[in-house]
mmCIF file of the N, C-alpha and C atoms, coordinates in Angstrom:
data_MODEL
# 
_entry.id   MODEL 
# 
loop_
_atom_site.group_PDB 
_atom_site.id 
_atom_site.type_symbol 
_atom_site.label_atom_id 
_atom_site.label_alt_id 
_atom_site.label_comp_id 
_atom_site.label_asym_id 
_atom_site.label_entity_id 
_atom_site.label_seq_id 
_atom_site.pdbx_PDB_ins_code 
_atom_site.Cartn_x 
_atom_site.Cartn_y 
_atom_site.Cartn_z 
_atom_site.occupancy 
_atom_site.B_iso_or_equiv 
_atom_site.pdbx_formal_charge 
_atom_site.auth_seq_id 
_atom_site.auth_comp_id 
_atom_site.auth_asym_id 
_atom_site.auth_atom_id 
_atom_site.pdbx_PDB_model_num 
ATOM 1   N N  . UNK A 1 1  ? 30.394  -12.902 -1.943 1.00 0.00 ? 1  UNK A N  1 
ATOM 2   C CA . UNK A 1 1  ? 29.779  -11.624 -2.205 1.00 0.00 ? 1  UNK A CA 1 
ATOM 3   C C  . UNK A 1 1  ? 28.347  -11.792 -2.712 1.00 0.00 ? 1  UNK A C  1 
ATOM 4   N N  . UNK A 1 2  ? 28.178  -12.739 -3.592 1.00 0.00 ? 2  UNK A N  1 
ATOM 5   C CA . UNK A 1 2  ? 26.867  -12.394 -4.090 1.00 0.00 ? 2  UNK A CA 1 
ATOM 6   C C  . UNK A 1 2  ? 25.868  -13.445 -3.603 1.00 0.00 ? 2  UNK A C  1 
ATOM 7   N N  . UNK A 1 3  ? 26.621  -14.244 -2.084 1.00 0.00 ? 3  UNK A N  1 
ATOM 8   C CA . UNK A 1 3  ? 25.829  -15.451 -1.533 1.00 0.00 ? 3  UNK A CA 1 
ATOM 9   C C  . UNK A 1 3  ? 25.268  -14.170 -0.138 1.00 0.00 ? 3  UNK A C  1 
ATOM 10  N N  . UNK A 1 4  ? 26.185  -13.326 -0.156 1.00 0.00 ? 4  UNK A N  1 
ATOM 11  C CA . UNK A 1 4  ? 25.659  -12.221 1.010  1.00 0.00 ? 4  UNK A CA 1 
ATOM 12  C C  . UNK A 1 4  ? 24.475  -11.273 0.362  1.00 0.00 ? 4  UNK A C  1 
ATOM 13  N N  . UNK A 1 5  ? 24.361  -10.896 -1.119 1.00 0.00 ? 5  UNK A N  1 
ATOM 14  C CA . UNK A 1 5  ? 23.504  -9.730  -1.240 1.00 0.00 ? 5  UNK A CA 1 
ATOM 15  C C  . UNK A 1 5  ? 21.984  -10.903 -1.671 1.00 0.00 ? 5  UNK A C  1 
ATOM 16  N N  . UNK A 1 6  ? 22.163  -12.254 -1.929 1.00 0.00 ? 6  UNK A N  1 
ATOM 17  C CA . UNK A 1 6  ? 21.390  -12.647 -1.746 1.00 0.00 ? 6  UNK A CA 1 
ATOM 18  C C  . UNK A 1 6  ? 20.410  -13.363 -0.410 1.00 0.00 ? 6  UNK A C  1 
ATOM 19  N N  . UNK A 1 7  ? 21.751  -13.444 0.258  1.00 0.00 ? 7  UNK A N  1 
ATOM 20  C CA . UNK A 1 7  ? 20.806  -13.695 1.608  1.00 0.00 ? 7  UNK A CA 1 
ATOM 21  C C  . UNK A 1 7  ? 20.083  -12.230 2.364  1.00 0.00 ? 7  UNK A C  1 
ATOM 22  N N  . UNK A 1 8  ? 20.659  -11.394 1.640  1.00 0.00 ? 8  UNK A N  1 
ATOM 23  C CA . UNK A 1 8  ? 20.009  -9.743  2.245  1.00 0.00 ? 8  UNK A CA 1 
ATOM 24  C C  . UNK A 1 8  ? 18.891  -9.829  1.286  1.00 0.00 ? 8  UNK A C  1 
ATOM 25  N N  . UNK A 1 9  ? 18.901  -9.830  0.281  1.00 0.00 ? 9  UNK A N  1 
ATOM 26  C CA . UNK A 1 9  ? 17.453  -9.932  -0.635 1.00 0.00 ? 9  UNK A CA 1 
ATOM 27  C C  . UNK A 1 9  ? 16.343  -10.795 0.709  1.00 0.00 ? 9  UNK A C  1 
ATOM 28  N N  . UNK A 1 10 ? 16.967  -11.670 0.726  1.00 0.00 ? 10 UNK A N  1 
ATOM 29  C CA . UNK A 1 10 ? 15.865  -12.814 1.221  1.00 0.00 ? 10 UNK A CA 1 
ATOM 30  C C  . UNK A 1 10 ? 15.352  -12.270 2.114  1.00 0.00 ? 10 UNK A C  1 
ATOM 31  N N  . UNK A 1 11 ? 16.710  -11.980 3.341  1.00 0.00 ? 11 UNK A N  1 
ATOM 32  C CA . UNK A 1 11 ? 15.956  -11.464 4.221  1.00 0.00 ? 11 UNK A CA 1 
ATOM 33  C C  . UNK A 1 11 ? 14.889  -10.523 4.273  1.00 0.00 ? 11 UNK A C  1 
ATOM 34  N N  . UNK A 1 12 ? 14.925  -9.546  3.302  1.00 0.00 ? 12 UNK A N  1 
ATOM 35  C CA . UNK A 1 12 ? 14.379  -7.830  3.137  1.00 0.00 ? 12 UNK A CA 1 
ATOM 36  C C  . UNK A 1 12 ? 12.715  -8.734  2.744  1.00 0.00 ? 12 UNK A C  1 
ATOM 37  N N  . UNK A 1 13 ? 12.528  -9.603  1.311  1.00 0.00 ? 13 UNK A N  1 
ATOM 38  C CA . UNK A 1 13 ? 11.271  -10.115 1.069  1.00 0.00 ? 13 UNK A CA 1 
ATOM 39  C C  . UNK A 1 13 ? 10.803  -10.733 2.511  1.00 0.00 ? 13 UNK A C  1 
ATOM 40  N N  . UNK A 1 14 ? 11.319  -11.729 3.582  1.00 0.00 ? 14 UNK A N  1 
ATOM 41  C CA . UNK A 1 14 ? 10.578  -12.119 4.584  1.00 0.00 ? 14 UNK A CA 1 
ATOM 42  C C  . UNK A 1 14 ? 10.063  -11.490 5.291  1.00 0.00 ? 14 UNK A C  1 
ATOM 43  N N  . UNK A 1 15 ? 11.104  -10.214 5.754  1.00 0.00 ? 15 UNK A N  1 
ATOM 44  C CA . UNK A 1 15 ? 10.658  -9.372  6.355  1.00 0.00 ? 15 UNK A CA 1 
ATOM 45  C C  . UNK A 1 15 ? 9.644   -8.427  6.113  1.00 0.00 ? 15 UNK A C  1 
ATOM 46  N N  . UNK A 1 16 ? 9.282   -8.239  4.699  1.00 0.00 ? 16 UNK A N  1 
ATOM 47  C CA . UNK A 1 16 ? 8.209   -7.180  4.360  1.00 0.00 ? 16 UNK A CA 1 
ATOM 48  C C  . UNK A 1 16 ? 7.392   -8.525  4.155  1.00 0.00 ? 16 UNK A C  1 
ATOM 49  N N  . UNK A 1 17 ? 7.128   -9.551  3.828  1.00 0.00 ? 17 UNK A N  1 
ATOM 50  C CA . UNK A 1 17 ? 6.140   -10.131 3.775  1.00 0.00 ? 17 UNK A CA 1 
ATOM 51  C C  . UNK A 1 17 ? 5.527   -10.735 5.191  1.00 0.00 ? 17 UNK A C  1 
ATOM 52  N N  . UNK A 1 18 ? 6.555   -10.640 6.467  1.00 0.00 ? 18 UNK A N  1 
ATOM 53  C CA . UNK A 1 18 ? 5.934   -11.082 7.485  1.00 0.00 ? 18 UNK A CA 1 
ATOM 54  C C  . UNK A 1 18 ? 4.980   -9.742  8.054  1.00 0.00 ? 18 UNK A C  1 
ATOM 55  N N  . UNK A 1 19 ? 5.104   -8.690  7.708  1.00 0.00 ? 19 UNK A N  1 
ATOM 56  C CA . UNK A 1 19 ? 4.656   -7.295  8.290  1.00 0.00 ? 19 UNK A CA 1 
ATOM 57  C C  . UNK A 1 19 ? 3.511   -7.174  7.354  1.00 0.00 ? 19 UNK A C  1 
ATOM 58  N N  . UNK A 1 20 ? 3.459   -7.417  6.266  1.00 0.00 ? 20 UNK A N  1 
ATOM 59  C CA . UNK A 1 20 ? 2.051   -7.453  5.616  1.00 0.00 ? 20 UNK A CA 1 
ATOM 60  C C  . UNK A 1 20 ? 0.806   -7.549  6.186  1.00 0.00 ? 20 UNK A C  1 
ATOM 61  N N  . UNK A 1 21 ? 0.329   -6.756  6.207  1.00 0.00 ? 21 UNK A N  1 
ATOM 62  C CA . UNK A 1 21 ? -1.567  -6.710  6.884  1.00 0.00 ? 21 UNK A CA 1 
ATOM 63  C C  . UNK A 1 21 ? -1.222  -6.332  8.386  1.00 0.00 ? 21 UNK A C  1 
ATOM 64  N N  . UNK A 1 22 ? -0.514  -5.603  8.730  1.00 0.00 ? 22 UNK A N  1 
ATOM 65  C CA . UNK A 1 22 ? -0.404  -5.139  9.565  1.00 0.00 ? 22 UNK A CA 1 
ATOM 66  C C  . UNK A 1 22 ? -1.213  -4.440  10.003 1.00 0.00 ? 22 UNK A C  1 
ATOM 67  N N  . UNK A 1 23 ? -2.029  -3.753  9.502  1.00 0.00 ? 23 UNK A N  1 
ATOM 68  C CA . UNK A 1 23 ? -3.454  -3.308  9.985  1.00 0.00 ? 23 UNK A CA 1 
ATOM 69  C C  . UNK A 1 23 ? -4.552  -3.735  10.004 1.00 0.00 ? 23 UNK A C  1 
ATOM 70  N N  . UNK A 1 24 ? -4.571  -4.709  9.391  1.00 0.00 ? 24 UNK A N  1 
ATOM 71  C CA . UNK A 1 24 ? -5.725  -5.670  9.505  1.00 0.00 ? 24 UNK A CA 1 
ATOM 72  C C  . UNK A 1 24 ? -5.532  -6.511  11.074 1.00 0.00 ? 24 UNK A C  1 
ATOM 73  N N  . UNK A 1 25 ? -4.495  -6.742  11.094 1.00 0.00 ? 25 UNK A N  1 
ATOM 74  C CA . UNK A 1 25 ? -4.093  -7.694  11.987 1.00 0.00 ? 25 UNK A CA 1 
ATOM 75  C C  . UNK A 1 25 ? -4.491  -6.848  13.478 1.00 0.00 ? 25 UNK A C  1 
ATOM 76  N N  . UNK A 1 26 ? -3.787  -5.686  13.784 1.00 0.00 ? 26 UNK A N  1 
ATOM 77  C CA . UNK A 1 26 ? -3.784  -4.897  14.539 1.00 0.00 ? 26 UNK A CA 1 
ATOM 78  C C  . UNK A 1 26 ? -5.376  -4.513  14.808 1.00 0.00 ? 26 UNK A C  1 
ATOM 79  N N  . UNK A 1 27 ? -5.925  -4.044  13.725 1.00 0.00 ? 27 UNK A N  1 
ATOM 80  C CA . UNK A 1 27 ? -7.634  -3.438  13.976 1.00 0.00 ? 27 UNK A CA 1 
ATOM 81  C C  . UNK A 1 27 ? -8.152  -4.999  14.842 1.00 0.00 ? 27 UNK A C  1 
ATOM 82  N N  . UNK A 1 28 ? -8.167  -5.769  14.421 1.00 0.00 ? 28 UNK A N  1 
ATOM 83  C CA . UNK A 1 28 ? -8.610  -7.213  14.909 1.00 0.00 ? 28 UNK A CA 1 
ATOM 84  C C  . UNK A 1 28 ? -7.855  -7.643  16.323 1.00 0.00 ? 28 UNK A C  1 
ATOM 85  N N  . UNK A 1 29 ? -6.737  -7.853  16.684 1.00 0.00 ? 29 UNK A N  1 
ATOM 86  C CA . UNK A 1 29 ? -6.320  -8.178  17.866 1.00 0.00 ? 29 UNK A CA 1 
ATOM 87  C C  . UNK A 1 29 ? -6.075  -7.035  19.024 1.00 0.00 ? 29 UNK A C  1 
ATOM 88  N N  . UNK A 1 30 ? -5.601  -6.452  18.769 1.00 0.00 ? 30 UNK A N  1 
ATOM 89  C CA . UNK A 1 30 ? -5.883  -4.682  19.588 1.00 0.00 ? 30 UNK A CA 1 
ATOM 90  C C  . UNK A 1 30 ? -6.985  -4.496  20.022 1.00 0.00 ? 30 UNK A C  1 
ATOM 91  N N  . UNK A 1 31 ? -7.584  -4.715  21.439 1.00 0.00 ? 31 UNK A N  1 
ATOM 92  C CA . UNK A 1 31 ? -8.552  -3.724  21.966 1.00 0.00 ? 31 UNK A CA 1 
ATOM 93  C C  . UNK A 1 31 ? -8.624  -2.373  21.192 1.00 0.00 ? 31 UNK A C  1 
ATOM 94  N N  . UNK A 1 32 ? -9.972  -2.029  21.456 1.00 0.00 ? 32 UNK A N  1 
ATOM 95  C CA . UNK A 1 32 ? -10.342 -0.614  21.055 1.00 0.00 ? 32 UNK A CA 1 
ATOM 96  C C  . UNK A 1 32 ? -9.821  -0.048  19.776 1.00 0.00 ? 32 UNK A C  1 
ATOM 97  N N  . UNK A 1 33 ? -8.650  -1.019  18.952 1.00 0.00 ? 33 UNK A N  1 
ATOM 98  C CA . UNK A 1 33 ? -8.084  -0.372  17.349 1.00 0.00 ? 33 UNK A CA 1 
ATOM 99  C C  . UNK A 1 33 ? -9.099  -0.611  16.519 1.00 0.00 ? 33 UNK A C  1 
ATOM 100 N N  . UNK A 1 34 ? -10.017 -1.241  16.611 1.00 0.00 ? 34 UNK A N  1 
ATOM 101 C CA . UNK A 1 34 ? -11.007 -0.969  15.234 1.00 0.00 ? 34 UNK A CA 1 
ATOM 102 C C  . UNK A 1 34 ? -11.708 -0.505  15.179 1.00 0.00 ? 34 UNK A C  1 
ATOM 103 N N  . UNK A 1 35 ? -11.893 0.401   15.741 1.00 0.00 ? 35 UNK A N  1 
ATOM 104 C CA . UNK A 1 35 ? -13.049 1.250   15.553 1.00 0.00 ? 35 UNK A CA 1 
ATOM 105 C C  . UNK A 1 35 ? -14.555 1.551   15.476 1.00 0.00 ? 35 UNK A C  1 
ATOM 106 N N  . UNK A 1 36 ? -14.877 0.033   15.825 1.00 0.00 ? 36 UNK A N  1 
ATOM 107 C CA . UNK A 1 36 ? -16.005 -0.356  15.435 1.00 0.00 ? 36 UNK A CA 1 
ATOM 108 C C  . UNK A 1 36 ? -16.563 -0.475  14.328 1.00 0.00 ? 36 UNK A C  1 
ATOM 109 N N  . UNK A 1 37 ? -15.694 -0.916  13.503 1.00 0.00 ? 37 UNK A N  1 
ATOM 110 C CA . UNK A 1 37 ? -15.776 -0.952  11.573 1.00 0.00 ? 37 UNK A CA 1 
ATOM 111 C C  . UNK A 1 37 ? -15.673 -2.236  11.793 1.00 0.00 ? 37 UNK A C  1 
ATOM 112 N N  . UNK A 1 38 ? -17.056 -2.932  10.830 1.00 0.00 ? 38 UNK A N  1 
ATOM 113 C CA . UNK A 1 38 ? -17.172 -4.235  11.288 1.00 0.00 ? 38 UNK A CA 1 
ATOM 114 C C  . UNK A 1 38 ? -16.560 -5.101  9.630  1.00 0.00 ? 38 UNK A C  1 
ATOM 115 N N  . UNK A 1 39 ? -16.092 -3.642  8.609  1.00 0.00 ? 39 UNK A N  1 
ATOM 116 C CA . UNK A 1 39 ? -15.836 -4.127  7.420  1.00 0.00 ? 39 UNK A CA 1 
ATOM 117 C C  . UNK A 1 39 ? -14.841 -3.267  7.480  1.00 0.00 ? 39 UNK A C  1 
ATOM 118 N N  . UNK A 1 40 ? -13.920 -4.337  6.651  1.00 0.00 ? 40 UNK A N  1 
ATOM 119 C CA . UNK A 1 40 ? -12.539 -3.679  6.349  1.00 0.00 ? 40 UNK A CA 1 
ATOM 120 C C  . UNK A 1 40 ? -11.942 -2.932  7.537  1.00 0.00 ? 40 UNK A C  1 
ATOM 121 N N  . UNK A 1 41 ? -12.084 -3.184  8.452  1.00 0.00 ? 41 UNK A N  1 
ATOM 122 C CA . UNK A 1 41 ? -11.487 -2.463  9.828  1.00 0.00 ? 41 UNK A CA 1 
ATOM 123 C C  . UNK A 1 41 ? -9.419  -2.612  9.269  1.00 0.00 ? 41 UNK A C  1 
ATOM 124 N N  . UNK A 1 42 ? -9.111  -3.085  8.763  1.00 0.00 ? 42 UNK A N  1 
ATOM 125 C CA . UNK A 1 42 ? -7.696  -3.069  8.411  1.00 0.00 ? 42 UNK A CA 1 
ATOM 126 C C  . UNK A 1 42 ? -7.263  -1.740  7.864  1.00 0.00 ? 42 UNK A C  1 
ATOM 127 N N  . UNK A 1 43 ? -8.095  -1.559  6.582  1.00 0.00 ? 43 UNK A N  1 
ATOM 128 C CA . UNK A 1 43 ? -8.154  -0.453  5.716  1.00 0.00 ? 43 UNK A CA 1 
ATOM 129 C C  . UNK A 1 43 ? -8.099  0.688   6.697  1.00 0.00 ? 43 UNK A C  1 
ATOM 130 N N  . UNK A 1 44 ? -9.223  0.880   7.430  1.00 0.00 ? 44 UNK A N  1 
ATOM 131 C CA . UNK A 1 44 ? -10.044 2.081   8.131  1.00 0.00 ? 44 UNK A CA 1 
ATOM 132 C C  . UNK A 1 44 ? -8.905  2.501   9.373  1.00 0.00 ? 44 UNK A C  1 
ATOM 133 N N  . UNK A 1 45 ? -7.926  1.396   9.459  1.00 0.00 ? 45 UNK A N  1 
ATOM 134 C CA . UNK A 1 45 ? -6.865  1.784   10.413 1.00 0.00 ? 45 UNK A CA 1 
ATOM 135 C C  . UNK A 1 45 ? -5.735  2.443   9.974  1.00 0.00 ? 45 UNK A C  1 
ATOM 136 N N  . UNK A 1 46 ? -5.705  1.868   8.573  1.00 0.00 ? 46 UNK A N  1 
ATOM 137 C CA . UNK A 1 46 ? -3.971  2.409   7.950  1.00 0.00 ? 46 UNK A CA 1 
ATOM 138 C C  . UNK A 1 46 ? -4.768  4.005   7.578  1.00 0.00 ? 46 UNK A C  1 
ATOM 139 N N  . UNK A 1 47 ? -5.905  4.015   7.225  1.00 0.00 ? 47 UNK A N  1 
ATOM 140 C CA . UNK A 1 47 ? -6.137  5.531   6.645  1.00 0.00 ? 47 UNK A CA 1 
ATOM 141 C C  . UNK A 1 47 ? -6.747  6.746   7.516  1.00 0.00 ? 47 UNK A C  1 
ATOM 142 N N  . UNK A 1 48 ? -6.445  6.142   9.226  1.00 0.00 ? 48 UNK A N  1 
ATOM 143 C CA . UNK A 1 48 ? -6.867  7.026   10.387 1.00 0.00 ? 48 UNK A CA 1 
ATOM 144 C C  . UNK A 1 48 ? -5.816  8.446   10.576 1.00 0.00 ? 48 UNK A C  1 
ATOM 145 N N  . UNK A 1 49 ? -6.181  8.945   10.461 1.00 0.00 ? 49 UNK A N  1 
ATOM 146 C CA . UNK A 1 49 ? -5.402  10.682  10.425 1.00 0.00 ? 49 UNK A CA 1 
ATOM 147 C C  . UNK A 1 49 ? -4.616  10.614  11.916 1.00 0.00 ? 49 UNK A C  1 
ATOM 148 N N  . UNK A 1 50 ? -3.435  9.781   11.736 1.00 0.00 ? 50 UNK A N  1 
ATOM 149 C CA . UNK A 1 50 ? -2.208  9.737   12.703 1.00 0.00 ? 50 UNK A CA 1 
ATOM 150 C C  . UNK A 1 50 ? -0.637  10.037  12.436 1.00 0.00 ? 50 UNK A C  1 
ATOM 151 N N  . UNK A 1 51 ? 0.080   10.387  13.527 1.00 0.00 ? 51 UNK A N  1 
ATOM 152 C CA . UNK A 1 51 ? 1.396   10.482  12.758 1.00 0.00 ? 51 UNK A CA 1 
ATOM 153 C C  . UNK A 1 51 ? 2.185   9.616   12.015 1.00 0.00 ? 51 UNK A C  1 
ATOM 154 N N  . UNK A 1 52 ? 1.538   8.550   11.878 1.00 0.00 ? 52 UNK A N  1 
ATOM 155 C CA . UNK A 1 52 ? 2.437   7.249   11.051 1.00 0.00 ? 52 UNK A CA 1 
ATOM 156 C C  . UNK A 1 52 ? 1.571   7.395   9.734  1.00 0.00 ? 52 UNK A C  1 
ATOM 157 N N  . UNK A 1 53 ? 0.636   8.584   9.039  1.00 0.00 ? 53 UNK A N  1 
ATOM 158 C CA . UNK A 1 53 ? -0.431  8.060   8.359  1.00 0.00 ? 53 UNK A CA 1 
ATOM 159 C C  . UNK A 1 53 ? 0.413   8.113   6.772  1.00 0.00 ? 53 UNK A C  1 
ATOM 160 N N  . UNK A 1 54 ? 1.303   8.674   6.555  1.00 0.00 ? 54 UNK A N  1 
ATOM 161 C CA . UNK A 1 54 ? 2.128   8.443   5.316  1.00 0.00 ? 54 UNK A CA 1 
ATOM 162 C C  . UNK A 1 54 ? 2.531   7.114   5.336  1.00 0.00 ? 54 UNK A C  1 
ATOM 163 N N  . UNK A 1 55 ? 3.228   6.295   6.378  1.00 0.00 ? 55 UNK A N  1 
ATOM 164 C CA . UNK A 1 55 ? 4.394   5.345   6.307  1.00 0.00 ? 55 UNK A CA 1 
ATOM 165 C C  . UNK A 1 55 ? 2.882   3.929   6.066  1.00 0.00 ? 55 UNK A C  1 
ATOM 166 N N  . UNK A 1 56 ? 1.936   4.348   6.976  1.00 0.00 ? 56 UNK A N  1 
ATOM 167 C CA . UNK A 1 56 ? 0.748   3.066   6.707  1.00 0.00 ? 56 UNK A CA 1 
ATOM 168 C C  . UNK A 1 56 ? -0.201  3.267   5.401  1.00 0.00 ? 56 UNK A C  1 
ATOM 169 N N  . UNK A 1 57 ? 0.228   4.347   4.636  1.00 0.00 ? 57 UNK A N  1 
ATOM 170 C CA . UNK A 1 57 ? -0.184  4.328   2.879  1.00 0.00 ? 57 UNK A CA 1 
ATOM 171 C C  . UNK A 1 57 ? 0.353   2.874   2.162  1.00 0.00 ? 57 UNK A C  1 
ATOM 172 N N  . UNK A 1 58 ? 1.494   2.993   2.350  1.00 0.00 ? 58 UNK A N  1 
ATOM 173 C CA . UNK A 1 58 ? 2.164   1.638   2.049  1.00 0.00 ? 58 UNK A CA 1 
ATOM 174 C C  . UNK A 1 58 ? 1.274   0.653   2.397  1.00 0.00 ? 58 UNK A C  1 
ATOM 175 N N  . UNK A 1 59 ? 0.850   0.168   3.216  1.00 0.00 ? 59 UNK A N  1 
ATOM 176 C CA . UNK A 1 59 ? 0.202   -1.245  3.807  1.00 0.00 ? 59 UNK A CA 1 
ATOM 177 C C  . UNK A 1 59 ? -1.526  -1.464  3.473  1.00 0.00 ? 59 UNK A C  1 
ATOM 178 N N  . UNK A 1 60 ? -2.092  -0.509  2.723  1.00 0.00 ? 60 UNK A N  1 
ATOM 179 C CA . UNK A 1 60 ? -3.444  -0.079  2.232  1.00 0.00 ? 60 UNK A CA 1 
ATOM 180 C C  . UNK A 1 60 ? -3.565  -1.163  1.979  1.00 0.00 ? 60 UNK A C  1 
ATOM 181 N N  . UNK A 1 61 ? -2.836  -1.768  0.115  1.00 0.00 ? 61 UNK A N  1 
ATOM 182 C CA . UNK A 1 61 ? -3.466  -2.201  -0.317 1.00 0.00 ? 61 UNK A CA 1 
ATOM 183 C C  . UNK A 1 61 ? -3.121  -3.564  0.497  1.00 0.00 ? 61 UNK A C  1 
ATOM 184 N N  . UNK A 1 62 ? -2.329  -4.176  1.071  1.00 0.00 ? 62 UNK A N  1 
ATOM 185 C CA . UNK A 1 62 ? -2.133  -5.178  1.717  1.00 0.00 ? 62 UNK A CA 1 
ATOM 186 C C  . UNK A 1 62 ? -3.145  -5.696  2.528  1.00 0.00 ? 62 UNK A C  1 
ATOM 187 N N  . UNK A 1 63 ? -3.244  -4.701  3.412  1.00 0.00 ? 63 UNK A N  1 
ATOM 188 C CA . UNK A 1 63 ? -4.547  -4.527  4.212  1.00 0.00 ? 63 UNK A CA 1 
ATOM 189 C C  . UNK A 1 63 ? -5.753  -5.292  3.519  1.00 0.00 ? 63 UNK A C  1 
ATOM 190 N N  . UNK A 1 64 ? -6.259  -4.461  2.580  1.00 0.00 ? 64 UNK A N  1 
ATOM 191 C CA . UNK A 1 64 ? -7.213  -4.797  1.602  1.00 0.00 ? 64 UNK A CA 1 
ATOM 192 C C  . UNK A 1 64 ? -7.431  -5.857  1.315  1.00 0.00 ? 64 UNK A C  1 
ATOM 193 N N  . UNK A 1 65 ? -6.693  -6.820  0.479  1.00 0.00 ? 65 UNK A N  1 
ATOM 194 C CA . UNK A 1 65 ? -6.440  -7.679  0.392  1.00 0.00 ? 65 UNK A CA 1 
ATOM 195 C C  . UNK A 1 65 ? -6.436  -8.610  1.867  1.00 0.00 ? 65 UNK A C  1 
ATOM 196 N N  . UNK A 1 66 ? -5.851  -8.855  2.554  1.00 0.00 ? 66 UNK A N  1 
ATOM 197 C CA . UNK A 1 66 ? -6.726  -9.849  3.631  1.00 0.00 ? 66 UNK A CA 1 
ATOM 198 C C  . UNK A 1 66 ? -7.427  -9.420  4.378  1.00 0.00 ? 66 UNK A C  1 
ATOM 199 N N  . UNK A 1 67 ? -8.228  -7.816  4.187  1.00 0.00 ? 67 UNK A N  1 
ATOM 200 C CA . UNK A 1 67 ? -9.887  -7.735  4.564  1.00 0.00 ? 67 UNK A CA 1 
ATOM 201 C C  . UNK A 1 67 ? -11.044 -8.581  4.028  1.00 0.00 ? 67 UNK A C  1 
ATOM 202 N N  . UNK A 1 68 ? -10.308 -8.359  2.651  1.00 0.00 ? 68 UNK A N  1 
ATOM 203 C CA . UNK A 1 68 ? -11.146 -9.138  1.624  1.00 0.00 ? 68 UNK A CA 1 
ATOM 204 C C  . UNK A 1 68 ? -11.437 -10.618 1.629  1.00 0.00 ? 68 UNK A C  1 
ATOM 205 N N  . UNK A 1 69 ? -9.658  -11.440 2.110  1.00 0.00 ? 69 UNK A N  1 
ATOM 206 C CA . UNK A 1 69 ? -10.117 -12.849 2.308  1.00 0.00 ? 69 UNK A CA 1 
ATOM 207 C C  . UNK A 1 69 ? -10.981 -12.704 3.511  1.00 0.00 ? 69 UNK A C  1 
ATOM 208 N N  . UNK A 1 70 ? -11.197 -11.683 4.838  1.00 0.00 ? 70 UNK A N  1 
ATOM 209 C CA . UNK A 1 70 ? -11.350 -11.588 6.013  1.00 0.00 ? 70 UNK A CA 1 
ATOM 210 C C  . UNK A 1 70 ? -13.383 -11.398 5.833  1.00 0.00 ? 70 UNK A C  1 
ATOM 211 N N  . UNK A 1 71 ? -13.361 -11.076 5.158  1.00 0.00 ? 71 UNK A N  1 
ATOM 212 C CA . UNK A 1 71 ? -14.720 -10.560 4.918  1.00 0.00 ? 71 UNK A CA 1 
ATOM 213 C C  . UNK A 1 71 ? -15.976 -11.978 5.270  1.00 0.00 ? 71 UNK A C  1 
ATOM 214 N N  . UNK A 1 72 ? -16.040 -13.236 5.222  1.00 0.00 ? 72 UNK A N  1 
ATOM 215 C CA . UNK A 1 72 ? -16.592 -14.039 6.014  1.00 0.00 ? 72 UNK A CA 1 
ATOM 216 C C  . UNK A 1 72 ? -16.779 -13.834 7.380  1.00 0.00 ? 72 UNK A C  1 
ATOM 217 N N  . UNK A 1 73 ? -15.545 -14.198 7.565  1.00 0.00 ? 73 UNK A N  1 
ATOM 218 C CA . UNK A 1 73 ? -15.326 -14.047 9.572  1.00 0.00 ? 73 UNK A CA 1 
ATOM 219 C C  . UNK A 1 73 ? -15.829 -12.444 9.842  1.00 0.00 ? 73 UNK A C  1 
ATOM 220 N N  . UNK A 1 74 ? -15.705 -12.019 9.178  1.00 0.00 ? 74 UNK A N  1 
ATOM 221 C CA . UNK A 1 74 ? -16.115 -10.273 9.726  1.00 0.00 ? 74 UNK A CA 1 
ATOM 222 C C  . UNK A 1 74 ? -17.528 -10.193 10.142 1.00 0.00 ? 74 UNK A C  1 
ATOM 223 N N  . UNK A 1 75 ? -18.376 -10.818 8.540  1.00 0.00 ? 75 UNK A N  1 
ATOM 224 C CA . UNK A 1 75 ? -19.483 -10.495 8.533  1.00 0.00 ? 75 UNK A CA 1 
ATOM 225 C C  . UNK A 1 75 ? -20.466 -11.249 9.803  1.00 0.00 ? 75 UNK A C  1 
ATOM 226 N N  . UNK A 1 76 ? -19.789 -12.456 10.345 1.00 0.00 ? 76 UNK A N  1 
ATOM 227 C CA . UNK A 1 76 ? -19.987 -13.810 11.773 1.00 0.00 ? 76 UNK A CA 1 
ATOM 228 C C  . UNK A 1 76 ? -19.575 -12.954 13.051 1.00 0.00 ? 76 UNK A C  1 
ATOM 229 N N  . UNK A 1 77 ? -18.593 -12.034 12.973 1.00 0.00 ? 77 UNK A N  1 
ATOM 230 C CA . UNK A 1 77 ? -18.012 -11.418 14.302 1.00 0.00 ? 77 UNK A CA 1 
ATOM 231 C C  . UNK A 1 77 ? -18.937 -10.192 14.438 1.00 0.00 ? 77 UNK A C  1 
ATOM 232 N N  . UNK A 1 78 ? -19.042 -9.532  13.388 1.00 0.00 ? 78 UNK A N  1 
ATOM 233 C CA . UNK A 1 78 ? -19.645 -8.301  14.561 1.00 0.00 ? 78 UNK A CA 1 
ATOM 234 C C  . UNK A 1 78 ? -18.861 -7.024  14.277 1.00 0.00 ? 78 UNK A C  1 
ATOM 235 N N  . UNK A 1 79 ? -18.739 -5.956  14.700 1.00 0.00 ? 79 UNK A N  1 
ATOM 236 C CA . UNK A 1 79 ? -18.132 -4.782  14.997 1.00 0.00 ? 79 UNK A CA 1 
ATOM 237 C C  . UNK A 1 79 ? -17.196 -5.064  16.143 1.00 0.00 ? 79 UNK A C  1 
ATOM 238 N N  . UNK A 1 80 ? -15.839 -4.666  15.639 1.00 0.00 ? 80 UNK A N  1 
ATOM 239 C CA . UNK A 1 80 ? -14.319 -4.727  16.000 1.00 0.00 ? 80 UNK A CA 1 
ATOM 240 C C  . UNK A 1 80 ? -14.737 -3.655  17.223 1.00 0.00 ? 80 UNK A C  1 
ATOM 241 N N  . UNK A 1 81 ? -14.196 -4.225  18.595 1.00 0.00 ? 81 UNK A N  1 
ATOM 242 C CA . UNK A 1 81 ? -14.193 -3.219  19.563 1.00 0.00 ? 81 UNK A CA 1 
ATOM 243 C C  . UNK A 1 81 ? -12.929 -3.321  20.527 1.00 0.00 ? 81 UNK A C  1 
# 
């Protein structure tokens, strides 16, 4: 019993930690998702006025956070297109 609610723990942390920056990730590999935001394009995706725009509140600050490590390579790449 409690070798099962811990392997469900585990699973639940991998799983939200593999989905993390999901908008960062997305603005960057997605044609045409970034908007041409050459900063923080992660951010600027989770807070685009869409029908998922409650459920990608959640992933803001995540986002944020590897914009922020992202912010080198950003400033070398250019505007996300």
């Amino acid at each position: 019993m409690i070798n099962q609610i811990l392997l469900r723990g585990t699973t639940i942390v991998i799983t939200v930690t593999l989905l993390t920056g999901c908008g960062s990730i997305i603005s960057r590999t997605v044609p045409g998702q970034g908007h041409g935001n050459q900063y923080y394009p992660g951010v600027q995706w989770d807070v685009r006025d869409g029908p998922w725009r409650y459920v990608t509140v959640i992933d803001v600050p995540l986002s944020m956070i590897v914009d922020t490590f992202m912010l080198p390579i950003d400033a070398r790449h250019g505007p996300y297109e």
